[in-house]
N, C-alpha and C positions, 0 to 999 in steps of 0.2 A: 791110118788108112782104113777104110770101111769095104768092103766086098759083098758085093749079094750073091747069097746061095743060089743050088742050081737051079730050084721051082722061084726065085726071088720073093720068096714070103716075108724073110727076114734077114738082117744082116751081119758080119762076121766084122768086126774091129780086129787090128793088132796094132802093136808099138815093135819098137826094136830098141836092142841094147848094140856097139857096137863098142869091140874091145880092139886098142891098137895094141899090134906085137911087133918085134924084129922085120919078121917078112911079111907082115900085111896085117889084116882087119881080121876079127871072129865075128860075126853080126849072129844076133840070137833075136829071135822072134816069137811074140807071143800072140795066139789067134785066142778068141773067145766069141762067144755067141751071145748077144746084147738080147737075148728071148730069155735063153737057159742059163745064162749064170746070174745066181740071187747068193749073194747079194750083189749090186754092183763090183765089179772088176775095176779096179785103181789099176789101169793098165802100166803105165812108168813104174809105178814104185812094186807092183808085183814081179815084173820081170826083173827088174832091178835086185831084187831078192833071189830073185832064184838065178839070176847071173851070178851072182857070189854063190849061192852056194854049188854051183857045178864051177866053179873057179878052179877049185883044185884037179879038177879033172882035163883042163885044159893047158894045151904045151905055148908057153910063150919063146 
């Protein structure tokens, strides 16, 4: 999903992770800025990292 900022100079990408549990979904979302992040952003596989690593912090 791509979003333009609020002056629309430049754009905002994100992906999502979404985790099934017992009583529902955890959906984790990662925003980044296609201007200021160098080097490119591997959006799937960065989120996907850091969804494991907040894992343990989450109640299934």
């Amino acid at each position: 999903m791509r979003k333009p900022t609020y002056h629309n100079s430049f754009w905002y990408s994100s992906c999502m992770v979404t985790f099934k549990t017992s009583y529902g979904v955890i959906q984790q979302s990662l925003f980044y800025s296609t201007v200021y992040s160098e080097p490119d952003v591997d959006c799937p596989s960065t989120n996907l990292q850091r969804a494991n690593d907040l894992v343990p912090y989450y109640r299934f």
